[in-house]
N, C-alpha and C positions, 0 to 999 in steps of 0.2 A: 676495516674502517667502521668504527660507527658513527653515525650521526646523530641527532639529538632535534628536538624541539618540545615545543609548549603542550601542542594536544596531538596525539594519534589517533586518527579514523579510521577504523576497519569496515571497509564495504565505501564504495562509491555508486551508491543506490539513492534513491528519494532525500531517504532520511540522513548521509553522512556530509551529503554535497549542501542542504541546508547546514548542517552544523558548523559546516566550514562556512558557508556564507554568514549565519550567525559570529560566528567569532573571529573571523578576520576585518569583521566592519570593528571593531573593537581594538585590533590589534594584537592579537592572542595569537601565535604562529602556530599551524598545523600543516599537517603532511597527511594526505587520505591515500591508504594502500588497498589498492583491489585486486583483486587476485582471477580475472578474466585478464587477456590481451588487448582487448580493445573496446569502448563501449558497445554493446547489443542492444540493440532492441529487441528487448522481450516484451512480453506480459500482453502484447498489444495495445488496449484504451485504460485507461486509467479516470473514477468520475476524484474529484477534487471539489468538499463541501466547501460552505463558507466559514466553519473553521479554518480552513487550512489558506484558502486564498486569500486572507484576511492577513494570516502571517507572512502569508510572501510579499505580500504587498508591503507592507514594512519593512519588510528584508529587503526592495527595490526592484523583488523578481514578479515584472507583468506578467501574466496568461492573456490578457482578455486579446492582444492582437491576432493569438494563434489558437486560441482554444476554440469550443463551440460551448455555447448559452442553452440547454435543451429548455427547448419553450416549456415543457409539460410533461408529468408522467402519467403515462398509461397503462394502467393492468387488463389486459386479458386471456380470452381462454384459448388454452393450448388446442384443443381441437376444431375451430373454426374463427378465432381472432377477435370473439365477438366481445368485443369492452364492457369491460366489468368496473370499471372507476377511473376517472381523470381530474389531475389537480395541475394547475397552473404552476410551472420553474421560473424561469426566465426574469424579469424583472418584477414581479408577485416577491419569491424567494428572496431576490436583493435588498428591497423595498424590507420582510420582514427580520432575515438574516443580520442584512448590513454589510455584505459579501455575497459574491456570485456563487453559482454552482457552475462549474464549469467542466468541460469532460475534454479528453486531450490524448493523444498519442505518447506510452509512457516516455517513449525514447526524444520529443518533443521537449517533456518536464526535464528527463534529465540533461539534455544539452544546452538549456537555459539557465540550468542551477548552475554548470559544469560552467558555461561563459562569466558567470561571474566570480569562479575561482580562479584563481593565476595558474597555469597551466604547470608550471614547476612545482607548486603543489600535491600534483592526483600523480602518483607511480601506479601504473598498472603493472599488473604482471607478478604481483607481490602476494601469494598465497601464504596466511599465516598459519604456524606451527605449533607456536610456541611461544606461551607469556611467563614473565620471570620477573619476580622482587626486588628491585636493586634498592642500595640506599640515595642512589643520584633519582634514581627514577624507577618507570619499566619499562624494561627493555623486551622489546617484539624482537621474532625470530622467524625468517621469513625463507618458503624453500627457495626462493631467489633473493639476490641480493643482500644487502648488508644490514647487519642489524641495525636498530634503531631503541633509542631512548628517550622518554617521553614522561613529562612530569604527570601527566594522565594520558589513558587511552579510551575511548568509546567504542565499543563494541556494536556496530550496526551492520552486520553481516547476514542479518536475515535469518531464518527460521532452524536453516541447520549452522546456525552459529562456529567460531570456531572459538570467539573469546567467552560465549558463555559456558564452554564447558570450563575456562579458568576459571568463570566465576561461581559456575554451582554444579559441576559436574557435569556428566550425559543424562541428558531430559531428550523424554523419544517425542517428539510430537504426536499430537491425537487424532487419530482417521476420525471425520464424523461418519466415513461409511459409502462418500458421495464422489461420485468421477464427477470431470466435466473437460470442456476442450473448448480454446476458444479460438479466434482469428478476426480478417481483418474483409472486408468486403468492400469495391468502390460502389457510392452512393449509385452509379450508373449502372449496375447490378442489380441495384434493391429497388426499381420505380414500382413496383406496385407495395411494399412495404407502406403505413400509413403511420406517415412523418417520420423520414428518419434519422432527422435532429433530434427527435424529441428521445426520450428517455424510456423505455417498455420493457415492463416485467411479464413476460406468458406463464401462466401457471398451468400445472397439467399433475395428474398421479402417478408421482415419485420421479416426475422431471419438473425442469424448468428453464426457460431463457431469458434473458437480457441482453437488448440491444440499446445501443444510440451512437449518434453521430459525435465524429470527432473531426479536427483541427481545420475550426469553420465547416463544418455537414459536406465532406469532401467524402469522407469513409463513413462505414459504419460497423462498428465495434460488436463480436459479436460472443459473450459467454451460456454454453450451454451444459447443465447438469442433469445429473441421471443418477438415482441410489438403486445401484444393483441389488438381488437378493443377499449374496456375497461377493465382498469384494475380490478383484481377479488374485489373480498368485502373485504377478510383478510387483505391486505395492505390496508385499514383502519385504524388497530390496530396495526398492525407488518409488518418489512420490511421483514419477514422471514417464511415459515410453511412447513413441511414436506410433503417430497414428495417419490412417488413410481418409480422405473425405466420405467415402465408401461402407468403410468400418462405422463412423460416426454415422452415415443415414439411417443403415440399418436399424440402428438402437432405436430412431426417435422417429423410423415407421412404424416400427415395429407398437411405438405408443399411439397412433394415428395423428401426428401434427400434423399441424397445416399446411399445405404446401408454401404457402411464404419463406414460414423457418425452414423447411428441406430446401428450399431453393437458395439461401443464404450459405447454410453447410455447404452447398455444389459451388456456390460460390468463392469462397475461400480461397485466399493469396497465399502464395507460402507454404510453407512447413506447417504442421499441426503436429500435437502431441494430447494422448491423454493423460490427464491430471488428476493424482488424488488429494481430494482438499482435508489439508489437516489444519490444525492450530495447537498452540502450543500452552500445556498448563499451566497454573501460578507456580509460578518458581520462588522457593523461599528465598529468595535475595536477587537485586539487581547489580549488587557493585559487590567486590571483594578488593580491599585495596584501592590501589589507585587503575581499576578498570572496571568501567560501568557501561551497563546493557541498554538498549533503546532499541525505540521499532520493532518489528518482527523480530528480535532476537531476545525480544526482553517477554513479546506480548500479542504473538503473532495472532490474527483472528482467522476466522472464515472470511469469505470474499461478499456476504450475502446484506453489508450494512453499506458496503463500498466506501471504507473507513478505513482500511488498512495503509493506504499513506497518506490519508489524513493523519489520522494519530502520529506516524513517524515525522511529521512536517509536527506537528505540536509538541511529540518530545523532544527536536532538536532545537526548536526554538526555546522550549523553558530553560533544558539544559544550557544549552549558551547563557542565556541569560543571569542562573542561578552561578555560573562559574564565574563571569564578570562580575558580579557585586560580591564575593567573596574572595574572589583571586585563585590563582591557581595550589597557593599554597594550602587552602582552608576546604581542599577539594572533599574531603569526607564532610563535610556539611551542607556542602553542596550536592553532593551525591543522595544524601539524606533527604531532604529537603524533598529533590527532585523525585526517589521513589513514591514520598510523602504524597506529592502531590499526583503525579500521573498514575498511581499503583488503582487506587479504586475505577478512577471512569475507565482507563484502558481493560479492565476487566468488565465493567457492566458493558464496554461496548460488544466484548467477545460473547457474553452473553444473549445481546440484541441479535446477533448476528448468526449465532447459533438456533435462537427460537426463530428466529426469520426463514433462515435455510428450511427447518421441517413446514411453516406453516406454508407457505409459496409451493408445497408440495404435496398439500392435502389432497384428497381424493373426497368424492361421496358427502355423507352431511358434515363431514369438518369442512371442506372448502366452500359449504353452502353459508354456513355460520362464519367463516372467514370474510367471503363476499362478503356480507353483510354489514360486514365490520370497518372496511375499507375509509370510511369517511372520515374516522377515527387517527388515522396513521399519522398525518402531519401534529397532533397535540402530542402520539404517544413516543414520538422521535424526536419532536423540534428539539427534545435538551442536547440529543448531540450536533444539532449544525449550528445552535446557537452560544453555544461553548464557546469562550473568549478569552482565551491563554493569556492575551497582551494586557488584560485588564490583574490577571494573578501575577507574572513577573514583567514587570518591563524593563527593556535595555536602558543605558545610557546613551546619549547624543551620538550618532554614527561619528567613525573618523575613517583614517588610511586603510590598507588592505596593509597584511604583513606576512611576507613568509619566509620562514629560517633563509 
């Protein structure tokens, strides 16, 4: 049996549950196939600029009930905490943004995008194989289940893609060189931490940490990195392998942190894992046919701008947008279009984000000249939170939800 509809979604992640929310207010029928069994929460905290909450907001999808507001962000030093620059979030940001910054538990984001798609919609369980050129459509190929046919498909499957190898081959993602491990801590763990709603960057030579609180300053969200001399063997084969709380101290006694951050590490809920952060290069092409790339499969970054589902909340939303004022038939211009547009900022963002990673990592007179610089950060960023995708494509008038 195969079945058929308007748009196919590969990946039920940030970016394909927007897209479907994008196009079914519309009435565009899709079907989102993810190839895990059941939703997970991964990733742990996720921050969400005011680009991006700008667009949900439009789309009908709130955070502000369940998110956290961090008051302020704070840089200091990794071996005794002692603050080195603080700039006002909270309603400052809103006030200049025009949207919150808001920080959130990722699995939070995704069951609120996920309530507002019809449940007959999202098939889990659907690992895809295999994309193929028909003249009805194309048709996906799935190691479970029946195939499926689809006037277009989106690719938002994330960094190791399986539809962008249809569309431009094997593209290996790029080590920038940097482990890192993160987790989840309750707020009643962290009482001597200083605010930890707020938002904190510790800098230290050749680590660094960011914390803040998430869904309403209940938890507190914790990513910490470390560029080894050389990276280990496993990232060879895997960006990913399990780790102990233990393992992780060691590294980041080994740098003299403060006992604060080692007391957070001890802290930790859960599973941990260390992670090698890669991002993925320009790809000569986003779309081939009637199957186009988005979000981290198109344009993956480092974690270091905290922009990575922003941008996928921004591509989904153009892309909807761009396919509704063309239709589904005129979808190569819309695909056009949409590279047109998202190709340059999604790469200056990978590059923010990459000069970010090394500076927050200086040592000796670079981080003194860094310091120094600090007061500087809100003018030499503001262009990506104040980015307003809804001002370059906007929807038509919401209507019904629709699905095949």
């Amino acid at each position: 049996m195969i079945r058929k509809c308007d748009v196919a979604i590969v990946g039920a992640g940030i970016g394909g549950l927007t897209l479907a929310v994008s196009l079914l207010q519309q009435s565009i029928s899709v079907q989102i196939f993810e190839q895990d069994t059941k939703f997970r929460e991964i990733g742990a905290g996720v921050a969400i600029g005011g680009n991006a909450t700008r667009l949900l907001q439009i789309l009908g999808v709130d955070l502000a009930q369940v998110a956290n507001m961090p008051p302020a962000l704070e840089v200091r030093r990794w071996k005794d905490g002692r603050l080195l620059w603080s700039h006002p979030i909270g309603e400052w940001y809103r006030q200049e943004v025009g949207a919150a910054f808001l920080t959130l538990h990722r699995g939070t984001l995704q069951r609120l995008l996920a309530a507002a798609v019809p449940p007959e919609c999202i098939q889990l369980n659907h690992r895809l194989v295999g994309l193929y050129d028909e003249p009805a459509g194309v048709r996906l190929h799935f190691e479970e289940g029946d195939d499926v046919v689809a006037s277009v498909a989106a690719g938002v499957d994330g960094v190791h893609s399986a539809a962008r190898r249809y569309v431009c081959g094997d593209v290996t993602p790029t080590h920038s060189g940097e482990i890192g491990f993160r987790g989840l801590i309750p707020v009643a763990k962290s009482q001597d931490l200083p605010d930890p709603a707020a938002l904190h960057i510790w800098c230290g030579p050749g680590t660094h940490v960011v914390h803040y609180g998430l869904d309403r300053g209940e938890l507190v969200n914790l990513l910490a990195v470390y560029k080894p001399d050389r990276l280990p063997e496993w990232t060879r084969f895997s960006d990913r392998v399990p780790a102990t709380r233990d393992e992780a101290l060691s590294i980041f006694e080994a740098y003299s942190w403060d006992r604060r951050i080692l007391d957070l590490v001890r802290n930790i809920e859960g599973d941990m894992s260390f992670w090698a952060l890669v991002e993925l290069p320009r790809l000569p092409r986003w779309s081939r046919g009637r199957v186009v790339l988005l979000g981290d499969a198109a344009h993956a970054p480092l974690p270091h701008q905290g922009q990575g589902a922003g941008l996928a909340i921004e591509d989904s939303y153009a892309l909807g947008a761009l396919l509704v004022k063309g239709g589904l038939t005129d979808y190569s211009s819309a695909f056009q279009a949409f590279e047109n547009l998202r190709r340059r900022r999604s790469w200056m963002v990978q590059a923010y984000s990459r000069a970010s990673g090394r500076a927050i990592k200086f040592g000796g007179g670079a981080a003194a000249r860094r310091d120094a610089s600090w007061s500087s950060l809100p003018r030499r960023i503001g262009w990506i939170h104040r980015y307003r995708e809804e001002e370059i494509v906007s929807l038509p008038s919401r209507s019904d939800t629709n699905c095949p």
